[in-house]
N, C-alpha and C positions, 0 to 999 in steps of 0.2 A: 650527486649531480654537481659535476664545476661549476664553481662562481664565474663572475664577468671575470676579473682579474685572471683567474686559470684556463678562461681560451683567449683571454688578449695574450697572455705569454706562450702559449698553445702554439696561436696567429704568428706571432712574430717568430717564434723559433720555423717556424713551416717559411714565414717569406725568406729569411737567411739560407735557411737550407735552398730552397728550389730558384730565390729569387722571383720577384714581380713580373717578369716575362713570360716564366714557365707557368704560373697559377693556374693562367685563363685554359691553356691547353692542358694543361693536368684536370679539371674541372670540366672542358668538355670529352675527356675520354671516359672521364668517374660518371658522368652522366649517360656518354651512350652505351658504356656499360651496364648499368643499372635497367636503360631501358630497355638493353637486349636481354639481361636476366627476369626480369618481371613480365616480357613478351614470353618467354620461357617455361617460366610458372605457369602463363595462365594457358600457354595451351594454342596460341594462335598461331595460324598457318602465315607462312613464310608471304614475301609481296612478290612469288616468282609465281610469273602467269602462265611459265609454261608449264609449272607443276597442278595440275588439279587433283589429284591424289585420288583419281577412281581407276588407278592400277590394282588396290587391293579390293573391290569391290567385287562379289560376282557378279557374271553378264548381264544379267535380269536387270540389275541396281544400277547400271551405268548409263546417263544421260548422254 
């Protein structure tokens, strides 16, 4: 596991590169990434309300 010293140099070489502007926007895509891949994993249905997903169901099962 890196020391403090090896992500403060980590840290700096990332702000040179991207620059203090670009961080916060690179940070909120790493994030809604992540929470569009872990919606993913677990399985849960999309927030589209026109979708109810009892097209695969048979006729009996369908509310």
């Amino acid at each position: 596991m890196p020391g403090f010293w090896e992500l403060t140099l980590i840290l700096i070489i990332i702000v040179l590169l991207f620059g203090a502007r670009k961080l916060p926007e690179i940070g909120a895509s790493l994030g809604k990434g992540l929470t569009a891949f872990q919606k993913s994993l677990r399985g849960t249905p999309d927030d589209d309300p026109d979708n109810d997903h009892t097209d695969n169901l048979p006729p009996e099962d369908r509310h």
